[in-house]
Backbone as XML, in Angstrom:
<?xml version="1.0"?>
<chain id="A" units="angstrom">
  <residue number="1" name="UNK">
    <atom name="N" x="0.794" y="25.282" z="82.236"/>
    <atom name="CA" x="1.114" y="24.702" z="80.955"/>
    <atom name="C" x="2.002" y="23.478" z="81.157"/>
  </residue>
  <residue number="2" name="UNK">
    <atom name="N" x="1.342" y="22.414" z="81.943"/>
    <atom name="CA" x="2.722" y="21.535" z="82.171"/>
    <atom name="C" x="2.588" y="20.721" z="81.367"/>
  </residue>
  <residue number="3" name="UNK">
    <atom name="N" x="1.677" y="20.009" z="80.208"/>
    <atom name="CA" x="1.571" y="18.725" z="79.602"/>
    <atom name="C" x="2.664" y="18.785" z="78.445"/>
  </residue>
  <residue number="4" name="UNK">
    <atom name="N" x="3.466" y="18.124" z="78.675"/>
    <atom name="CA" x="4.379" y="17.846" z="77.991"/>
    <atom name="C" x="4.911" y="18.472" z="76.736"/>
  </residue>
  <residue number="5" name="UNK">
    <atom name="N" x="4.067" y="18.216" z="75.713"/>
    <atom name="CA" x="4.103" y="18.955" z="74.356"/>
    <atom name="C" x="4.509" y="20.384" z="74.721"/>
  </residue>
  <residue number="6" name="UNK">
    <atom name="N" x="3.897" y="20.998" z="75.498"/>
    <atom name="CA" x="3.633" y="22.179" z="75.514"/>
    <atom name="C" x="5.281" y="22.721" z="76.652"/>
  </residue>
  <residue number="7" name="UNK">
    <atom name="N" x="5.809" y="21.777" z="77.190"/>
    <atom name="CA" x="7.365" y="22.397" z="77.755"/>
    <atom name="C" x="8.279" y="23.016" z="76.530"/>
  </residue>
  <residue number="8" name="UNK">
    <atom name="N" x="7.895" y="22.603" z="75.420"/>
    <atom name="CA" x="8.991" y="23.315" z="74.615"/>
    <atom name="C" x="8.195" y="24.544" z="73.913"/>
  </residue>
  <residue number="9" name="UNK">
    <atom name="N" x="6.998" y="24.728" z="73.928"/>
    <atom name="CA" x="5.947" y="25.801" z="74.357"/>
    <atom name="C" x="5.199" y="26.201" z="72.390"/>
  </residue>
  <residue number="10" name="UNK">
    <atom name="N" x="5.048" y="24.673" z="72.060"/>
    <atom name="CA" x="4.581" y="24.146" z="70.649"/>
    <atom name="C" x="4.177" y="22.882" z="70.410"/>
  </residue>
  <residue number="11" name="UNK">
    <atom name="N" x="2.937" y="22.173" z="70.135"/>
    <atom name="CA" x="2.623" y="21.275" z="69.395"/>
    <atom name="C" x="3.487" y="20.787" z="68.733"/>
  </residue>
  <residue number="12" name="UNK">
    <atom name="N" x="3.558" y="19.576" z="68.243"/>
    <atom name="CA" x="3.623" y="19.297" z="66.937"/>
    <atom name="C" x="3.026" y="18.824" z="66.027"/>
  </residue>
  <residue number="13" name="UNK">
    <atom name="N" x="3.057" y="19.201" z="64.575"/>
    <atom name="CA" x="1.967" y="19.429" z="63.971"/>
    <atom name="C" x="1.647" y="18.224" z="63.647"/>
  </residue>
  <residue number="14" name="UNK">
    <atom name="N" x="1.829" y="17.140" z="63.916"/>
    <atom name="CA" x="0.761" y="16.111" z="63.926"/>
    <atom name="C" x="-0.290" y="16.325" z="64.625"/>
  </residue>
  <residue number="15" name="UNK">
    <atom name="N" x="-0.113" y="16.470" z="65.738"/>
    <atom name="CA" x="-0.492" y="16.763" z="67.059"/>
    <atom name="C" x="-1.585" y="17.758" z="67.204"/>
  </residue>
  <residue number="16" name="UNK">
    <atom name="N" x="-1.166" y="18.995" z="66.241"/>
    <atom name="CA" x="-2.080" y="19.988" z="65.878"/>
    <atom name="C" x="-3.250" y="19.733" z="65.077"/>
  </residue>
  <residue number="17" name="UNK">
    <atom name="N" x="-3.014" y="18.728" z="63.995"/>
    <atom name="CA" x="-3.851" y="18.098" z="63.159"/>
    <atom name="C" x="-4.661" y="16.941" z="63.719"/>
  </residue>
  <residue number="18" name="UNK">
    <atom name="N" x="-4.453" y="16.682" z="64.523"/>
    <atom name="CA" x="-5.450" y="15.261" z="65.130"/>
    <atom name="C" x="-6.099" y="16.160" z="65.738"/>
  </residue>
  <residue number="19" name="UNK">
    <atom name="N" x="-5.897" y="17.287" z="66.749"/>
    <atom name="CA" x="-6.604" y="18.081" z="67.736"/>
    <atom name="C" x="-7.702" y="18.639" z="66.978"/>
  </residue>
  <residue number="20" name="UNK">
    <atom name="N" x="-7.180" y="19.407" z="65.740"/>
    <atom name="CA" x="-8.280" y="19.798" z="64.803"/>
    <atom name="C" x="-9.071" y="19.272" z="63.932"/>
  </residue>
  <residue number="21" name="UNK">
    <atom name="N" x="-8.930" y="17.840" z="63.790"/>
    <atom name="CA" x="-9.179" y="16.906" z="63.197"/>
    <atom name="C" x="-10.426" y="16.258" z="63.829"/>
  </residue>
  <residue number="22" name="UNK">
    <atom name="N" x="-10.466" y="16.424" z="65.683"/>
    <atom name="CA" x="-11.369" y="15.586" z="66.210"/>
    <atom name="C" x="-12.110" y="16.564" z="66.875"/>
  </residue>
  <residue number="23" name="UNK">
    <atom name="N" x="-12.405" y="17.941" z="66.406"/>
    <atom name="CA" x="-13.504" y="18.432" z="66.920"/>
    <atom name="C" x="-14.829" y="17.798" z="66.881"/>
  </residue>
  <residue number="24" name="UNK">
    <atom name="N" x="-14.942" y="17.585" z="65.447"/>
    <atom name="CA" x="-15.941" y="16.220" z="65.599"/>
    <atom name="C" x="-15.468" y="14.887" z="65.556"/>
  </residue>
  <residue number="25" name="UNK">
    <atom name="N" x="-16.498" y="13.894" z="66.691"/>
    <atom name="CA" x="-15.988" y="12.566" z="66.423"/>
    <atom name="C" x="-15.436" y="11.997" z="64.882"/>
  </residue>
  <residue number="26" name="UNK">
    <atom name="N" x="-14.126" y="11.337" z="64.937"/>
    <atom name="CA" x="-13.823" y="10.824" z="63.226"/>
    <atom name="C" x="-12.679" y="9.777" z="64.021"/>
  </residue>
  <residue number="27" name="UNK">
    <atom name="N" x="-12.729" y="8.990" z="62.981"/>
    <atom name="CA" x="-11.898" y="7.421" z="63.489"/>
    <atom name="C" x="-10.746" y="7.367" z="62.961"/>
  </residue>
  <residue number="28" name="UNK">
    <atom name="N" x="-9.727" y="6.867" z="63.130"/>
    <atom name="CA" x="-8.473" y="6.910" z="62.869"/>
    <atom name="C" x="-8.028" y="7.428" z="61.455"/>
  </residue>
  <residue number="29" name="UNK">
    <atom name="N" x="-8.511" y="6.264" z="60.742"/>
    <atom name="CA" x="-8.283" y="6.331" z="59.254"/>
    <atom name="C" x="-8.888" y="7.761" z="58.485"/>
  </residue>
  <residue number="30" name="UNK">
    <atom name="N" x="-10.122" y="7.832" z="59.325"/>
    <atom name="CA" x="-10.662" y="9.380" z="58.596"/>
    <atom name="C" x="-10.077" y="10.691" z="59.646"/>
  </residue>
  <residue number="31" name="UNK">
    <atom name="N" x="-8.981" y="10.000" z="60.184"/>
    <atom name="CA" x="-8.148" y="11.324" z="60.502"/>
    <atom name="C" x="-6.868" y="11.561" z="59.835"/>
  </residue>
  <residue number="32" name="UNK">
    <atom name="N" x="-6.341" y="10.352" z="59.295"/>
    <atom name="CA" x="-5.355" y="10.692" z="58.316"/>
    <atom name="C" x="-5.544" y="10.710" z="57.129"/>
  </residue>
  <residue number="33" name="UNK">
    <atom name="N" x="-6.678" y="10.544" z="56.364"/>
    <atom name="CA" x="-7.382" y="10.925" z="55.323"/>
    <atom name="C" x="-7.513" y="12.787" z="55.206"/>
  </residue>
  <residue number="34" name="UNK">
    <atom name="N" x="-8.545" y="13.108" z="56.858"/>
    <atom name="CA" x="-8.350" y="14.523" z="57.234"/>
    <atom name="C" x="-6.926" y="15.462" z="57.195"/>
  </residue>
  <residue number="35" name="UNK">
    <atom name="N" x="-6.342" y="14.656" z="57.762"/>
    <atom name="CA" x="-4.910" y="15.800" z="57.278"/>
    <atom name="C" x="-4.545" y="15.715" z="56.418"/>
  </residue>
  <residue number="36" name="UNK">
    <atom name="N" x="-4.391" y="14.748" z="55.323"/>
    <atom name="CA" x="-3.593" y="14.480" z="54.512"/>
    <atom name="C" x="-4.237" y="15.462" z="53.511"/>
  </residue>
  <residue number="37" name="UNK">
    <atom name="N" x="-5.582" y="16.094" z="53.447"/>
    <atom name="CA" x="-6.742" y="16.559" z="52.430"/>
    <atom name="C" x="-6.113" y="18.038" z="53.130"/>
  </residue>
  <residue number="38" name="UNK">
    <atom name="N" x="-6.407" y="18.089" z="54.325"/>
    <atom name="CA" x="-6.018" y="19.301" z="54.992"/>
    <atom name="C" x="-4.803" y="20.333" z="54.432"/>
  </residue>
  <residue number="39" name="UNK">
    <atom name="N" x="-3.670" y="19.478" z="54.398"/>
    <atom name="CA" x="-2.333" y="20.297" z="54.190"/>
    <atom name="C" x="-1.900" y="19.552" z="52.865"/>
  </residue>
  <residue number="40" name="UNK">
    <atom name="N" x="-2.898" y="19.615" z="52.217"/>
    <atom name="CA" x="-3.029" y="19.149" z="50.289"/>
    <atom name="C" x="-1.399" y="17.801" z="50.177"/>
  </residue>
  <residue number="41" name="UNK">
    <atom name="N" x="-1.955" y="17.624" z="50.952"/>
    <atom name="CA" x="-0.802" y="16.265" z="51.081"/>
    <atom name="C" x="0.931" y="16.165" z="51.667"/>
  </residue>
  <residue number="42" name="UNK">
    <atom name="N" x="0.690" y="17.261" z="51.961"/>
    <atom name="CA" x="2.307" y="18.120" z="52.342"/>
    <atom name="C" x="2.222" y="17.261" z="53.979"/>
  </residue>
  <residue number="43" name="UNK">
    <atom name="N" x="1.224" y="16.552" z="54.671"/>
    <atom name="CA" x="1.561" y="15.767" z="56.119"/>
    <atom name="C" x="0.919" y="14.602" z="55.788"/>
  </residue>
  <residue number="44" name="UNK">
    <atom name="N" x="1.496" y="13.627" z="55.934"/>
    <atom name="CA" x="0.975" y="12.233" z="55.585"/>
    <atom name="C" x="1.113" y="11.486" z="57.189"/>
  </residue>
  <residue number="45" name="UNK">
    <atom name="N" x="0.287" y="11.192" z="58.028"/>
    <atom name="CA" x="0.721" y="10.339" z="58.770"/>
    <atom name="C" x="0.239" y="8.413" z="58.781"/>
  </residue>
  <residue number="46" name="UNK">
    <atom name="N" x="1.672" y="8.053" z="59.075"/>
    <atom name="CA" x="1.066" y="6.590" z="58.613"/>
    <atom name="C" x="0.549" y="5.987" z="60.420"/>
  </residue>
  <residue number="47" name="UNK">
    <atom name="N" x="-0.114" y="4.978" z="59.838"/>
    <atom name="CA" x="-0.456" y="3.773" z="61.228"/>
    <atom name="C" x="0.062" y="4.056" z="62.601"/>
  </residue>
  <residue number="48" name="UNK">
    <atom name="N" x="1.421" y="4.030" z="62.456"/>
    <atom name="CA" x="1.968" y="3.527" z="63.434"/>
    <atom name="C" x="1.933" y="4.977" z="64.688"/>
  </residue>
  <residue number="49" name="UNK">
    <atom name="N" x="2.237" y="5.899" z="63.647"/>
    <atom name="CA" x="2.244" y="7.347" z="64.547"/>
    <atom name="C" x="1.289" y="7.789" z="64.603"/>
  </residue>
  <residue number="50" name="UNK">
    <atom name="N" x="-0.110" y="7.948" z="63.902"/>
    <atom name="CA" x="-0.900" y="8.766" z="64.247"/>
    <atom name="C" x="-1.960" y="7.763" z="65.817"/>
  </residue>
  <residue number="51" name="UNK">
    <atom name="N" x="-1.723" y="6.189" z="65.776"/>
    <atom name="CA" x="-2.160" y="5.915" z="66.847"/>
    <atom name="C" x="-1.441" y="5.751" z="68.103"/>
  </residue>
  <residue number="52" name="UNK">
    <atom name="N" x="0.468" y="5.980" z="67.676"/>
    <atom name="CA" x="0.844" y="6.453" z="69.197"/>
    <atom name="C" x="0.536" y="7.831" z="69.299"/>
  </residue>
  <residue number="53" name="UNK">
    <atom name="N" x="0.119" y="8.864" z="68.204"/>
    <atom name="CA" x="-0.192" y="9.979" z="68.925"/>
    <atom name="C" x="-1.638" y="9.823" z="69.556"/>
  </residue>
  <residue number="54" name="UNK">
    <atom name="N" x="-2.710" y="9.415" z="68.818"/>
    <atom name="CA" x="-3.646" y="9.533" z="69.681"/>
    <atom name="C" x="-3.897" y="8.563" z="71.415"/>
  </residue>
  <residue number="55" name="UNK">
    <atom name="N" x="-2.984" y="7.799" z="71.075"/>
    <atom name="CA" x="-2.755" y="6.757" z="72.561"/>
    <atom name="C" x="-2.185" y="7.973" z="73.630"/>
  </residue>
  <residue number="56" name="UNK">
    <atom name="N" x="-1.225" y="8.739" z="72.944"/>
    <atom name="CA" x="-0.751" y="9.578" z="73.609"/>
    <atom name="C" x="-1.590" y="10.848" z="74.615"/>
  </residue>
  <residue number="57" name="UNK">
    <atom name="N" x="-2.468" y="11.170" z="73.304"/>
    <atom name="CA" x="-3.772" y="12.509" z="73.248"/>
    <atom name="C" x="-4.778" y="12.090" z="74.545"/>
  </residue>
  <residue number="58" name="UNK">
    <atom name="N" x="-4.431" y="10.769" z="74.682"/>
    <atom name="CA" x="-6.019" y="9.647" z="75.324"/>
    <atom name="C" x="-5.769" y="9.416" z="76.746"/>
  </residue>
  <residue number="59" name="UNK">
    <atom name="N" x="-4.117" y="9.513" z="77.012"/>
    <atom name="CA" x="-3.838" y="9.464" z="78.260"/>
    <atom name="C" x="-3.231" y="10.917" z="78.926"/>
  </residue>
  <residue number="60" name="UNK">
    <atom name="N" x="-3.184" y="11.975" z="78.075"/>
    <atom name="CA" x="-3.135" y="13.259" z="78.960"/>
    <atom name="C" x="-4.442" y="13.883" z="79.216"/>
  </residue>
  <residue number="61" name="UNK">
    <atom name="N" x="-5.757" y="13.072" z="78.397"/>
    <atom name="CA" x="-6.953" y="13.796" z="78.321"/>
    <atom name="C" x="-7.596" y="15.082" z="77.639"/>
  </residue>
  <residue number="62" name="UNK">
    <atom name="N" x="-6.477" y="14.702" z="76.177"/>
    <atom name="CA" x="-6.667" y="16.171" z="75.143"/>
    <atom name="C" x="-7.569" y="15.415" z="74.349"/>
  </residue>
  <residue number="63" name="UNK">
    <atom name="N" x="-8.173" y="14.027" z="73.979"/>
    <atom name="CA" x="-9.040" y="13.610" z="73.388"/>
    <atom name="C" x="-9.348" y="12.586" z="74.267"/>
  </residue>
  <residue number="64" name="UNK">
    <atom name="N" x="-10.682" y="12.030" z="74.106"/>
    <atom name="CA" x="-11.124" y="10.882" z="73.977"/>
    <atom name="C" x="-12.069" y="9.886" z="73.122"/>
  </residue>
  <residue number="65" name="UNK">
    <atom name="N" x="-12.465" y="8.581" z="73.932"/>
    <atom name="CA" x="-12.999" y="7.850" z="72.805"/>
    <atom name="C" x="-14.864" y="8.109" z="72.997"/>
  </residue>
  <residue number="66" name="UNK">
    <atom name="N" x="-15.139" y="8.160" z="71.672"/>
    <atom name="CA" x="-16.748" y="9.060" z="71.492"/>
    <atom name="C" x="-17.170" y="7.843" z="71.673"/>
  </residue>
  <residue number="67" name="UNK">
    <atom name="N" x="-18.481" y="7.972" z="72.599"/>
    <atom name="CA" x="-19.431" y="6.812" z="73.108"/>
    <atom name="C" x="-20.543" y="6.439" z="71.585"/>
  </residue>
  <residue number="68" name="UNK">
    <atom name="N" x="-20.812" y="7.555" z="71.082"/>
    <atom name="CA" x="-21.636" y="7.332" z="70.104"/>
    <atom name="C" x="-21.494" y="6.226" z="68.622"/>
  </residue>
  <residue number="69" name="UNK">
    <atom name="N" x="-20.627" y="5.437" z="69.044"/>
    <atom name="CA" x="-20.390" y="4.884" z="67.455"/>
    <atom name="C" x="-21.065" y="3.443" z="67.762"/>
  </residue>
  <residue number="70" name="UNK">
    <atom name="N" x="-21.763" y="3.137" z="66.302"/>
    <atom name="CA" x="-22.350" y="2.477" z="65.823"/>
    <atom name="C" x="-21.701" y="1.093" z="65.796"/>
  </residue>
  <residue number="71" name="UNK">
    <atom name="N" x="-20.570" y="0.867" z="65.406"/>
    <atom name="CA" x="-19.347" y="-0.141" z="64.734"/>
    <atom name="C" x="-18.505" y="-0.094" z="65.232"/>
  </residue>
  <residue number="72" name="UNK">
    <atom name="N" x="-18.196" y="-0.897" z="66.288"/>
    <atom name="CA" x="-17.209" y="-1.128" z="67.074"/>
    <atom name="C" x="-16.041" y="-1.381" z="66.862"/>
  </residue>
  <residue number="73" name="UNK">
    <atom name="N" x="-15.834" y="-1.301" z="65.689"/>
    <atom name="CA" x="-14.021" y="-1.585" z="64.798"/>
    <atom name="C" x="-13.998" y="-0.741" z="64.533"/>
  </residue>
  <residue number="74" name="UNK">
    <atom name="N" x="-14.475" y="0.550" z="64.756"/>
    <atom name="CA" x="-14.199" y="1.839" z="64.305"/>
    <atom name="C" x="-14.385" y="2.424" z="65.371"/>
  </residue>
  <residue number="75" name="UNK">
    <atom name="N" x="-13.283" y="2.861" z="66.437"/>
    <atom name="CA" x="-13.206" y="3.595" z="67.269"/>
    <atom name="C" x="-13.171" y="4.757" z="67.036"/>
  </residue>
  <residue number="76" name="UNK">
    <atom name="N" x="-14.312" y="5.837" z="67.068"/>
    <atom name="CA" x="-14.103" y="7.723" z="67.029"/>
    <atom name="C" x="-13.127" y="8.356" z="68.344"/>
  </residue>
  <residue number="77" name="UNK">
    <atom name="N" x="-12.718" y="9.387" z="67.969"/>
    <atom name="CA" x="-12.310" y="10.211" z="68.931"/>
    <atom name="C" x="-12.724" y="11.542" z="68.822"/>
  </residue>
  <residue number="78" name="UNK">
    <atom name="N" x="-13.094" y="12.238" z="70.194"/>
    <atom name="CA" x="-13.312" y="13.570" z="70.289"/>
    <atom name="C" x="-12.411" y="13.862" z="70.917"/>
  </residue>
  <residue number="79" name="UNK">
    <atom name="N" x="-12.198" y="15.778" z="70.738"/>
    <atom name="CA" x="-11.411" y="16.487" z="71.588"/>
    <atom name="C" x="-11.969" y="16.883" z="72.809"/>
  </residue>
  <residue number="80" name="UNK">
    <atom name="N" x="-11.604" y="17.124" z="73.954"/>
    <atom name="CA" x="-12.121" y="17.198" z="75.257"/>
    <atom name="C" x="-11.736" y="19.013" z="75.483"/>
  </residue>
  <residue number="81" name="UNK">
    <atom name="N" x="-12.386" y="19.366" z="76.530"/>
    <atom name="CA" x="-11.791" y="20.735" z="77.039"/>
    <atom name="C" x="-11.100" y="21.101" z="77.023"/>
  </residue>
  <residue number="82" name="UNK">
    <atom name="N" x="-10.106" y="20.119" z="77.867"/>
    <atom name="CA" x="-8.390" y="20.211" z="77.853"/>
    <atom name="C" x="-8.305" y="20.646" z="76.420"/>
  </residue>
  <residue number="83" name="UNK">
    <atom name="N" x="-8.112" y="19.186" z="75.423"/>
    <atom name="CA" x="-7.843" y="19.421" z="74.210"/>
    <atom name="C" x="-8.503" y="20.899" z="73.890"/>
  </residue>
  <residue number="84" name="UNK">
    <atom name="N" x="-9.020" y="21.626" z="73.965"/>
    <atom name="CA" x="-9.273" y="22.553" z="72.944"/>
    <atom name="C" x="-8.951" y="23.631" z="73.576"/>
  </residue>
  <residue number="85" name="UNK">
    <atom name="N" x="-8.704" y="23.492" z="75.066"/>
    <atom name="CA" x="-7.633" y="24.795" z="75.588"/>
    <atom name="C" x="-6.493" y="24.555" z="74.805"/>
  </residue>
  <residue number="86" name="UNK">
    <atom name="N" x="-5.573" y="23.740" z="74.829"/>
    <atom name="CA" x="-4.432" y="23.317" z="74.281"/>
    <atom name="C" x="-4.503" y="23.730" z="72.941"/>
  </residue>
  <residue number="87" name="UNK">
    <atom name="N" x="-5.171" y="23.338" z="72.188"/>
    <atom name="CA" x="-5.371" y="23.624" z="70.886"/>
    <atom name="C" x="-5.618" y="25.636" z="70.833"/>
  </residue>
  <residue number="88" name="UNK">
    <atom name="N" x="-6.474" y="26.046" z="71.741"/>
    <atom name="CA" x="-6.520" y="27.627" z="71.750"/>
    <atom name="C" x="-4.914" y="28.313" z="72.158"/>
  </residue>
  <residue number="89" name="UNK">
    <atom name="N" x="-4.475" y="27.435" z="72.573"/>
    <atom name="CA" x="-2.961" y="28.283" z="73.165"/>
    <atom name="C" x="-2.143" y="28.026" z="72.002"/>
  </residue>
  <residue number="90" name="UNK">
    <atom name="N" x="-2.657" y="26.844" z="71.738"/>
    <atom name="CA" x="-1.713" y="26.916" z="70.149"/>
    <atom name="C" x="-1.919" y="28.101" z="69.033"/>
  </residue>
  <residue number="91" name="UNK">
    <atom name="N" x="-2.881" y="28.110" z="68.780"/>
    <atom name="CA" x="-3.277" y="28.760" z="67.351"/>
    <atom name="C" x="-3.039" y="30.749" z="68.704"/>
  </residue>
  <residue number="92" name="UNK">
    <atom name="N" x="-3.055" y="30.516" z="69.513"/>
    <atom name="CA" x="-2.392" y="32.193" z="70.075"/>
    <atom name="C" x="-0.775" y="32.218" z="69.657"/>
  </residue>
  <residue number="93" name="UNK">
    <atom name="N" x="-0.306" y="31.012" z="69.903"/>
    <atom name="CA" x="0.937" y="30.949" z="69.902"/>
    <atom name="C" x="1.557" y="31.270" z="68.399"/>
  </residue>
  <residue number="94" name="UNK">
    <atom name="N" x="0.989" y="30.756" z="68.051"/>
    <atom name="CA" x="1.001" y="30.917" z="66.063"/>
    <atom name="C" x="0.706" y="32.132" z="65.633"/>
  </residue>
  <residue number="95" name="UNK">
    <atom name="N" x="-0.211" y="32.405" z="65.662"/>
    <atom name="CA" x="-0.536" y="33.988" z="65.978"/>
    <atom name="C" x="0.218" y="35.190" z="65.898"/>
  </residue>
  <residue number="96" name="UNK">
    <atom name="N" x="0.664" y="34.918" z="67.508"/>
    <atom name="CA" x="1.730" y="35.902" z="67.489"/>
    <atom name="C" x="3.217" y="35.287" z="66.591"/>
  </residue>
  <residue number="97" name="UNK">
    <atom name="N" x="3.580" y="34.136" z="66.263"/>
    <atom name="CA" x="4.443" y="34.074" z="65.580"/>
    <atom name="C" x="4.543" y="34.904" z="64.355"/>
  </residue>
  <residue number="98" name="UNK">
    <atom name="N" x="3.441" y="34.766" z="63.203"/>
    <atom name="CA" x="3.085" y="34.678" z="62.314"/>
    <atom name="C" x="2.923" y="36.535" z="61.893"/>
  </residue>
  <residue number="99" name="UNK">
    <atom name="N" x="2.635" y="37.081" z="63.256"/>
    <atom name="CA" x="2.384" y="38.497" z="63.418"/>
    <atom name="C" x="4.077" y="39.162" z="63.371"/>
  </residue>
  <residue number="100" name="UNK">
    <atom name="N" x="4.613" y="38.783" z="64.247"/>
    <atom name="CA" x="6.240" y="38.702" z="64.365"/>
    <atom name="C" x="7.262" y="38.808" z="63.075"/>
  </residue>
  <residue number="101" name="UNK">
    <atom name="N" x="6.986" y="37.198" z="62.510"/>
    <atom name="CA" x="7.271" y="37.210" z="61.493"/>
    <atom name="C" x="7.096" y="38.076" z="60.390"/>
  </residue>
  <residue number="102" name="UNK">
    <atom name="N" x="5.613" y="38.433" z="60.183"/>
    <atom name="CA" x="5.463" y="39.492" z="59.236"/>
    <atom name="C" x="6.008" y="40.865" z="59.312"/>
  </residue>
  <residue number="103" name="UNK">
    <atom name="N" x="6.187" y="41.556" z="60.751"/>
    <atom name="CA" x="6.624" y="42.445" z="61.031"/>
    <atom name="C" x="8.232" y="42.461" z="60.737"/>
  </residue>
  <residue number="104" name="UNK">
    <atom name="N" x="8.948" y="41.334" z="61.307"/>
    <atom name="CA" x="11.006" y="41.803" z="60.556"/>
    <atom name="C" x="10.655" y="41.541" z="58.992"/>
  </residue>
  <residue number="105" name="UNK">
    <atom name="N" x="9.896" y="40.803" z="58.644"/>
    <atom name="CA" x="10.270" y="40.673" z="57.022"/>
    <atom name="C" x="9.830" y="41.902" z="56.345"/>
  </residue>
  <residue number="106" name="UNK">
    <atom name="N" x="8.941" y="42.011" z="57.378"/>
    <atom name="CA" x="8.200" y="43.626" z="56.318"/>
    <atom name="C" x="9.431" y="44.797" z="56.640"/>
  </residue>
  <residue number="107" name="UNK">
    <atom name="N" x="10.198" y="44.837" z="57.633"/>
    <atom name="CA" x="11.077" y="46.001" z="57.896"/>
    <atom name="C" x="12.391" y="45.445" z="56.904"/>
  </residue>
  <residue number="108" name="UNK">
    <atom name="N" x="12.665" y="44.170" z="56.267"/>
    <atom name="CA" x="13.563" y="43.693" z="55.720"/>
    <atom name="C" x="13.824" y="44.252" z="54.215"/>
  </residue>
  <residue number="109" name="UNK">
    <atom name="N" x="12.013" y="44.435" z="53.743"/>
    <atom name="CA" x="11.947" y="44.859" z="52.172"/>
    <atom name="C" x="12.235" y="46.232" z="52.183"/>
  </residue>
</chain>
């Protein structure tokens, strides 16, 4: 588990949302369109961060850029292997949070 994100042993949920965002190829703008629809507007990411995150995603090899596009001002991105191991350790990780969580609150009532 050494890629970075993952030393403090969590995504962040930008991070989580671009990953899930680019299972299928989708281009920048229709990825922050995608989250923003996703989490009913509660994550907004603007310009500047969602393409240092994916610059970021592009050089650990959790996404890359999809050969298939038509329109070359519209760069797609897919998630790669990596990416979707990463993304599977996440949603385990959550998981058991979420399992956790329910369990002290339920001994709380």
């Amino acid at each position: 588990m050494s890629p970075e994100s993952f030393e403090r042993g969590a995504l962040t949920e930008a991070v989580y949302y671009i990953l899930l965002s680019v299972i299928a190829p989708m281009h920048g703008y229709a990825i922050m369109q995608n989250i923003e629809k996703q989490t009913a507007g509660r994550v907004a990411l603007g310009p500047g961060t969602l393409y240092g995150a994916i610059n970021a995603l592009v050089q650990k090899n959790w996404i890359t850029a999809h050969s298939g596009v038509q329109d070359s001002r519209k760069k797609e991105y897919v998630i790669t292997d990596l990416g979707r191991n990463m993304l599977q350790m996440e949603l385990k990780r959550l998981k058991e949070l979420l399992r956790n969580g329910e369990a002290f609150v339920g001994d709380m009532q």
